[in-house]
Backbone as XML, in Angstrom:
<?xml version="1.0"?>
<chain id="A" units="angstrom">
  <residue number="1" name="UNK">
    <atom name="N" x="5.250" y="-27.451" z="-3.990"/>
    <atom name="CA" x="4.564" y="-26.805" z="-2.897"/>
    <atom name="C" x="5.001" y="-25.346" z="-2.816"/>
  </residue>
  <residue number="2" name="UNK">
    <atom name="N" x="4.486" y="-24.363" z="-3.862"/>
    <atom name="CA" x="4.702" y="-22.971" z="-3.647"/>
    <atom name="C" x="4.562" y="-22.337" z="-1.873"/>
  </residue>
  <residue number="3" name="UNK">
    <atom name="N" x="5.390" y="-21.755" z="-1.605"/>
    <atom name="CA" x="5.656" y="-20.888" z="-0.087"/>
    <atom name="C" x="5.576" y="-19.909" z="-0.764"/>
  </residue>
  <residue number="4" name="UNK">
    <atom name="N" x="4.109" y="-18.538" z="-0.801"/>
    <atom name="CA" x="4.567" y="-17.513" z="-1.079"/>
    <atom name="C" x="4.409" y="-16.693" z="0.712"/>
  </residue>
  <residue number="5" name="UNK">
    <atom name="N" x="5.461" y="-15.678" z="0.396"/>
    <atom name="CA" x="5.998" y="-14.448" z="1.450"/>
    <atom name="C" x="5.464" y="-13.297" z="1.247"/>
  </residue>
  <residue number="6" name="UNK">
    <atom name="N" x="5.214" y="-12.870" z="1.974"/>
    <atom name="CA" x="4.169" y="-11.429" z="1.746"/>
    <atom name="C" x="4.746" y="-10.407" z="2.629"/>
  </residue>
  <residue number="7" name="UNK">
    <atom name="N" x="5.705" y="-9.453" z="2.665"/>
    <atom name="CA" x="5.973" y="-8.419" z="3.425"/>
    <atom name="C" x="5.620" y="-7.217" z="3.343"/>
  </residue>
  <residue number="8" name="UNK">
    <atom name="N" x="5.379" y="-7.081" z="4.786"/>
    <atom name="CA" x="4.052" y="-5.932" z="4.755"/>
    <atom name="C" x="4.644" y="-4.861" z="6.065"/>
  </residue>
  <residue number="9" name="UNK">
    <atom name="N" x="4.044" y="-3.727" z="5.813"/>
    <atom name="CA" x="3.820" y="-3.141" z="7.501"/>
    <atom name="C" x="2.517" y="-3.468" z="8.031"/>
  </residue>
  <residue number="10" name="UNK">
    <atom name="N" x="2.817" y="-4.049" z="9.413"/>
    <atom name="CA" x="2.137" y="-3.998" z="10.297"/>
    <atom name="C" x="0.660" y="-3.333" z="10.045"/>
  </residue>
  <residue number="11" name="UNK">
    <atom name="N" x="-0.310" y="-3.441" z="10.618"/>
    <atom name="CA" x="-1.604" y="-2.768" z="10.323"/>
    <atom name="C" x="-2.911" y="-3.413" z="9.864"/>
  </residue>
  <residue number="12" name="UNK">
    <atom name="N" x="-2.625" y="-4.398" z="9.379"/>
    <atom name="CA" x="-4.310" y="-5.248" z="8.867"/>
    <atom name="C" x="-4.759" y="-5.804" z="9.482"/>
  </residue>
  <residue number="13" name="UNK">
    <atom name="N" x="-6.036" y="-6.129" z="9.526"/>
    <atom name="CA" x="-6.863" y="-6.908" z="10.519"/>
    <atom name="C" x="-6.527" y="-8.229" z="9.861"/>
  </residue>
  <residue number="14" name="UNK">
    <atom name="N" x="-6.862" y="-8.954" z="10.476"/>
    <atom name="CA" x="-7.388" y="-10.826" z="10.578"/>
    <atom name="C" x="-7.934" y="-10.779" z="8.724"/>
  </residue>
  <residue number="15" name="UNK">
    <atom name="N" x="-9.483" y="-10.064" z="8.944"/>
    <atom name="CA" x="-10.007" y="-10.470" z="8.010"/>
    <atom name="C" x="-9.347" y="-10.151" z="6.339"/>
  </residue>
  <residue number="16" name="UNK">
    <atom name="N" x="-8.527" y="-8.759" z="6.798"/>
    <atom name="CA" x="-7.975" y="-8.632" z="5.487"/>
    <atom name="C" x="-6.958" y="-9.426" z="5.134"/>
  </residue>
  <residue number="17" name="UNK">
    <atom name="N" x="-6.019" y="-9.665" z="5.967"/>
    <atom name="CA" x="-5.586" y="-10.996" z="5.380"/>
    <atom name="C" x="-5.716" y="-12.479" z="5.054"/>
  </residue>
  <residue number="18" name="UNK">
    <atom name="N" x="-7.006" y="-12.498" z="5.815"/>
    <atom name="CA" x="-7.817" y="-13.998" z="5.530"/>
    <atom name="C" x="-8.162" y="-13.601" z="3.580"/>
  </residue>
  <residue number="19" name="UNK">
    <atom name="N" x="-8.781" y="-12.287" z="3.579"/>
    <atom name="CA" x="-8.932" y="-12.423" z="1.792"/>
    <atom name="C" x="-7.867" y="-12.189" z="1.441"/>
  </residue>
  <residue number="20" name="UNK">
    <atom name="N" x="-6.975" y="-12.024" z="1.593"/>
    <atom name="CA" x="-5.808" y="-12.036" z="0.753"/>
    <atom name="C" x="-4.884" y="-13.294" z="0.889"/>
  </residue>
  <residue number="21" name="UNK">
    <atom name="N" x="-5.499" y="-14.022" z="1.701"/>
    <atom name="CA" x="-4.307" y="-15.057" z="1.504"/>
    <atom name="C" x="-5.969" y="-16.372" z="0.330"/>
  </residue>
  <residue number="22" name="UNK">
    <atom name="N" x="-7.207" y="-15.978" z="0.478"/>
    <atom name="CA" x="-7.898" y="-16.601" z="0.035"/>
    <atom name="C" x="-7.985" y="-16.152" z="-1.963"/>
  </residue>
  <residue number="23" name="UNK">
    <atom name="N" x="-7.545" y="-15.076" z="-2.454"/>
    <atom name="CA" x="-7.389" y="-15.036" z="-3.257"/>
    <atom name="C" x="-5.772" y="-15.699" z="-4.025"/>
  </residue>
  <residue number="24" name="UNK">
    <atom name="N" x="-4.924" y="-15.274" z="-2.971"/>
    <atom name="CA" x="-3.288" y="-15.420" z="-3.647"/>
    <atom name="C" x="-3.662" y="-16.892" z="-3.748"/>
  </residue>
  <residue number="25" name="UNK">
    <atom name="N" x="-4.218" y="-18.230" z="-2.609"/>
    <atom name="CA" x="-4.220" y="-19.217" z="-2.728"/>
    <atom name="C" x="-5.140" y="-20.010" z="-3.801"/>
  </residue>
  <residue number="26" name="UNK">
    <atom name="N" x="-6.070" y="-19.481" z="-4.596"/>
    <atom name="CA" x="-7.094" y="-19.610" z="-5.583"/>
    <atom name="C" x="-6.257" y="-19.465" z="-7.105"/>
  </residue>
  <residue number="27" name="UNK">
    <atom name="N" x="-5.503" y="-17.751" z="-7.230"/>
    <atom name="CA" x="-4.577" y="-17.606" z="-8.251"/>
    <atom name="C" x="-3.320" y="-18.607" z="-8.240"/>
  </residue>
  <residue number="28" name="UNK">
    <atom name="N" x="-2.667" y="-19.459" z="-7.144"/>
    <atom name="CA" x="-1.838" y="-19.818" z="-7.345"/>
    <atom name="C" x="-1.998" y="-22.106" z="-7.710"/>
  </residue>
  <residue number="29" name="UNK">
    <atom name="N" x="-3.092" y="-22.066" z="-6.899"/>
    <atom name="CA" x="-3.689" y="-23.068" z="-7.847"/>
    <atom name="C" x="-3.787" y="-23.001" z="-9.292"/>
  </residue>
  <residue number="30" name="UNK">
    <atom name="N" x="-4.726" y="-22.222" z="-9.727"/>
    <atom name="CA" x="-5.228" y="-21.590" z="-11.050"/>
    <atom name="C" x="-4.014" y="-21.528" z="-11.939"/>
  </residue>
  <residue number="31" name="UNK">
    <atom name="N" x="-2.424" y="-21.389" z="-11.849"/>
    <atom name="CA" x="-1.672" y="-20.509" z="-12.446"/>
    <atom name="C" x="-0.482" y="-21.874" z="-12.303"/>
  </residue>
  <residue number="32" name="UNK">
    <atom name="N" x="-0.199" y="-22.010" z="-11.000"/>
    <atom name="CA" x="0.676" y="-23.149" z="-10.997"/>
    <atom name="C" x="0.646" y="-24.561" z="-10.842"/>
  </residue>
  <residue number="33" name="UNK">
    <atom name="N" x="-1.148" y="-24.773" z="-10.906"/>
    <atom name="CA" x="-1.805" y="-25.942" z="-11.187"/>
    <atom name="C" x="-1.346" y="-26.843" z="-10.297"/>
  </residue>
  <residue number="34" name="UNK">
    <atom name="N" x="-1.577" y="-26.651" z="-8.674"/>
    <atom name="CA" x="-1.339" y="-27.513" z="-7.656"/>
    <atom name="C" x="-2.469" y="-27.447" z="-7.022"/>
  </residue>
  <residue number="35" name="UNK">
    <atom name="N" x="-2.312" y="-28.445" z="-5.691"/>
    <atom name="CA" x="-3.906" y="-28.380" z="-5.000"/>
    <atom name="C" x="-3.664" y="-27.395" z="-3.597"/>
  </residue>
  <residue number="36" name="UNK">
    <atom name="N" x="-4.705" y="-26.848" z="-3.677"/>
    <atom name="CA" x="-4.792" y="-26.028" z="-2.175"/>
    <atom name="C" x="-4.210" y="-26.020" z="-1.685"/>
  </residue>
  <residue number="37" name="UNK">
    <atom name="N" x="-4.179" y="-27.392" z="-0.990"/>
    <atom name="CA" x="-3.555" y="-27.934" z="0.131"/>
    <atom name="C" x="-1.986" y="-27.677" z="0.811"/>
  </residue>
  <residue number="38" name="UNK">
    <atom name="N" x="-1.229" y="-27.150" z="-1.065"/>
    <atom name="CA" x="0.184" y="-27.467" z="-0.992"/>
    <atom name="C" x="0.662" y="-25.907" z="-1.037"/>
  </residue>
  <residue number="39" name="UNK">
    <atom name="N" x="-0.451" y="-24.971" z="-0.495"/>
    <atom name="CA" x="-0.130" y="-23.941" z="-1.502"/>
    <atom name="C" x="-0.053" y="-22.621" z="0.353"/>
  </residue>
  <residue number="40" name="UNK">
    <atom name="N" x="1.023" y="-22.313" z="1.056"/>
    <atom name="CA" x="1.642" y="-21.883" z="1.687"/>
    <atom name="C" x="1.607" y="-20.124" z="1.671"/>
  </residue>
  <residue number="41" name="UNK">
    <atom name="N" x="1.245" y="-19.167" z="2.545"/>
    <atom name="CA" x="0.928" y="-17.892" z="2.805"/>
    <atom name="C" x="1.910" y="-17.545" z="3.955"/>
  </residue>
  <residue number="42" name="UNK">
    <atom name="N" x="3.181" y="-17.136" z="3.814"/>
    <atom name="CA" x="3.353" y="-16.351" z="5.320"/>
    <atom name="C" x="3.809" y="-14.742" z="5.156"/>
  </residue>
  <residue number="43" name="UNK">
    <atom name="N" x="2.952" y="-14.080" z="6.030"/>
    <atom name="CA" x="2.865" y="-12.844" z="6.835"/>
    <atom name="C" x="4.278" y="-12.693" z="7.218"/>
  </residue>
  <residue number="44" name="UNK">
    <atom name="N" x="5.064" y="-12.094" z="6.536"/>
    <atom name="CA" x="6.074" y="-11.291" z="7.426"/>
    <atom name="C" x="6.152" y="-10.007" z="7.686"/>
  </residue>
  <residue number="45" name="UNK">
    <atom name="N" x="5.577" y="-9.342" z="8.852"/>
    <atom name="CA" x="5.372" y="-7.918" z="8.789"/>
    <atom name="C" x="6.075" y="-6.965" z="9.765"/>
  </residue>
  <residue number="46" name="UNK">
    <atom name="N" x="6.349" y="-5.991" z="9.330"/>
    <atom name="CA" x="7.358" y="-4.835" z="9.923"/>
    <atom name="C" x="6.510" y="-3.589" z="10.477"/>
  </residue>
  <residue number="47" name="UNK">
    <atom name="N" x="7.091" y="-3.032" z="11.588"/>
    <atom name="CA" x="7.096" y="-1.695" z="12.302"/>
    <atom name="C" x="7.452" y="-0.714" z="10.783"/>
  </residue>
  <residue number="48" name="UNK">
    <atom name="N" x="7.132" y="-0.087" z="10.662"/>
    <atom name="CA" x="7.336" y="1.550" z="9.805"/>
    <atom name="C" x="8.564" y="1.596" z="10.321"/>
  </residue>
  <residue number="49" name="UNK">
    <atom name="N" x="8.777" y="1.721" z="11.825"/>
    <atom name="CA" x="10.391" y="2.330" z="11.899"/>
    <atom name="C" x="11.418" y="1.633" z="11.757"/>
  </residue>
  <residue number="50" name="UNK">
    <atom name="N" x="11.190" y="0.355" z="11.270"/>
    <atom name="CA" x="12.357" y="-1.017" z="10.595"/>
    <atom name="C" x="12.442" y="-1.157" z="9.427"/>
  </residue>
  <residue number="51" name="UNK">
    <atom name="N" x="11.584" y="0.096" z="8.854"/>
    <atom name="CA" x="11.671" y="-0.042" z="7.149"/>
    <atom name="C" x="11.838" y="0.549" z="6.588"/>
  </residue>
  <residue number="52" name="UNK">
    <atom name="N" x="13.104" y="1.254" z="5.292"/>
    <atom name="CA" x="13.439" y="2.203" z="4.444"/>
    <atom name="C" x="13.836" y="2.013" z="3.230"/>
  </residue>
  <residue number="53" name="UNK">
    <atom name="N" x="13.357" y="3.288" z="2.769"/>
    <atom name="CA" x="13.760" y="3.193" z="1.524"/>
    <atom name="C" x="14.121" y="4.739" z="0.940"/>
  </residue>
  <residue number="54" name="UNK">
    <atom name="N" x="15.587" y="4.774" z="-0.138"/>
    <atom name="CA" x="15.752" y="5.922" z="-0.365"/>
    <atom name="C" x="16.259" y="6.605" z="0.663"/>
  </residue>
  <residue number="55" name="UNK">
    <atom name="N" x="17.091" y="5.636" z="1.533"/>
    <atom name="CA" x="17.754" y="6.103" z="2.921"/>
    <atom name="C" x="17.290" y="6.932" z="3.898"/>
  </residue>
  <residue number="56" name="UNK">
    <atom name="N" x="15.696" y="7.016" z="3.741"/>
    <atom name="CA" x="14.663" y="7.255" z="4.886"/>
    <atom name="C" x="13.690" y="5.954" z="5.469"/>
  </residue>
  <residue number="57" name="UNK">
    <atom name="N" x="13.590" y="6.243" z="7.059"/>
    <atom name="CA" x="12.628" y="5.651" z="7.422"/>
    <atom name="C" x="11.243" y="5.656" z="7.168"/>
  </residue>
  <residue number="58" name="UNK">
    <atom name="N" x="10.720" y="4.601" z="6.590"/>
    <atom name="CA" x="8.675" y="4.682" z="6.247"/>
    <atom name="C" x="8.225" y="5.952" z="7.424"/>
  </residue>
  <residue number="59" name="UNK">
    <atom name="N" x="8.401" y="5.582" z="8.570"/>
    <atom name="CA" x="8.114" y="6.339" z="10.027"/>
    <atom name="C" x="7.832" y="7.745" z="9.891"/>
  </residue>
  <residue number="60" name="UNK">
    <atom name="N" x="9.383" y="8.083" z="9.227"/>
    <atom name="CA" x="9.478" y="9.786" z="9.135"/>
    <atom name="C" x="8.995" y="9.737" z="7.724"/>
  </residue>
  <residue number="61" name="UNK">
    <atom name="N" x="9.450" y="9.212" z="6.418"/>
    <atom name="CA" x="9.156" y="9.789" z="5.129"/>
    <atom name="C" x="7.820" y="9.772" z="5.012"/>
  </residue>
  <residue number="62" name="UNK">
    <atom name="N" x="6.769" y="9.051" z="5.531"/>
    <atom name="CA" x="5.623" y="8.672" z="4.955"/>
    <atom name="C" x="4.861" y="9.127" z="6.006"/>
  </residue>
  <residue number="63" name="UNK">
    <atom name="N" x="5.055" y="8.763" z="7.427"/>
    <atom name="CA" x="4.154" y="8.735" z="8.556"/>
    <atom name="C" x="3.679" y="7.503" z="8.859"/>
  </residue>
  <residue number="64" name="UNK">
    <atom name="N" x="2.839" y="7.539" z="9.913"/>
    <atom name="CA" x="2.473" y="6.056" z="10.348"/>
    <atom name="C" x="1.162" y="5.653" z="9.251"/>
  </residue>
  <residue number="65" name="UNK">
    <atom name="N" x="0.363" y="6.093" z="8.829"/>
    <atom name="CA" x="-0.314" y="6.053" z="7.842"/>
    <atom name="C" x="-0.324" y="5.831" z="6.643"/>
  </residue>
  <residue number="66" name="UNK">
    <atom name="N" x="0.982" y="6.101" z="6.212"/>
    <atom name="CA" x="1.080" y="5.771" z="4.594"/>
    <atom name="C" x="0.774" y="4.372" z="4.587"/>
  </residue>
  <residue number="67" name="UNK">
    <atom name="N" x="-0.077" y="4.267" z="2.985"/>
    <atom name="CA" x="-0.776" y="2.744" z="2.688"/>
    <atom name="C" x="-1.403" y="2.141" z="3.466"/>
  </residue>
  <residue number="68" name="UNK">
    <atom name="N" x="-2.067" y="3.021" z="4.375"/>
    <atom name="CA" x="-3.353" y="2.091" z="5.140"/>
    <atom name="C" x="-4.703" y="2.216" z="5.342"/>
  </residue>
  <residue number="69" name="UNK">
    <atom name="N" x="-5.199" y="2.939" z="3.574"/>
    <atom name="CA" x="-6.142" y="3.154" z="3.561"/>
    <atom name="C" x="-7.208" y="2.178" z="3.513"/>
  </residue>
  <residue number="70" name="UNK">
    <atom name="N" x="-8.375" y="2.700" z="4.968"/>
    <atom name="CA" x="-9.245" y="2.042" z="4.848"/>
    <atom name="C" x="-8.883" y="0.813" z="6.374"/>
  </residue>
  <residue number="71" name="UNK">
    <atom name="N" x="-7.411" y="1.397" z="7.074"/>
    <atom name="CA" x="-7.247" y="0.337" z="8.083"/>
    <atom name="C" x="-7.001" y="1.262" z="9.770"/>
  </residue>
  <residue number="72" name="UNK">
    <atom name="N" x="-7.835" y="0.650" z="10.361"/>
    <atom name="CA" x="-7.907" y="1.712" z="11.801"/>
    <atom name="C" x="-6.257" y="1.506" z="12.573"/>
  </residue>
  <residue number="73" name="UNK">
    <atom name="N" x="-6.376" y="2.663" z="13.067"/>
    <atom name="CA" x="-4.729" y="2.685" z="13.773"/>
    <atom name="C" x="-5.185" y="1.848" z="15.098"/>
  </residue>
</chain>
């Protein structure tokens, strides 16, 4: 029973992660040859200002925007 984890910032709608958990769950049938059923999606998602890298905050290095093209604030 694959559990895959997906960590993200904050920001997507419903529907974008409805296709993304409808593709990861299609490839992971397809790939690790189990049924649907067994096959586990969780959303763990972060604030920009709980997340760094390169000993800066996403917040300040990037802005609230970085990687959300195409997603309304």
């Amino acid at each position: 029973m694959p559990v895959i984890t997906v960590k993200l910032a904050k920001g997507r709608t419903v529907e974008q992660k409805q296709q993304f958990v409808e593709v990861v769950t299609n490839e992971a049938v397809k790939k690790l040859n189990v049924k649907e059923e067994w096959v586990t999606v969780i959303f763990d998602e972060y604030e920009r200002e709980n997340w760094a890298s390169s000993g800066e905050l996403h917040s300040l290095k990037f802005g609230e925007g970085f990687g959300m093209k195409g997603i309304e604030k």
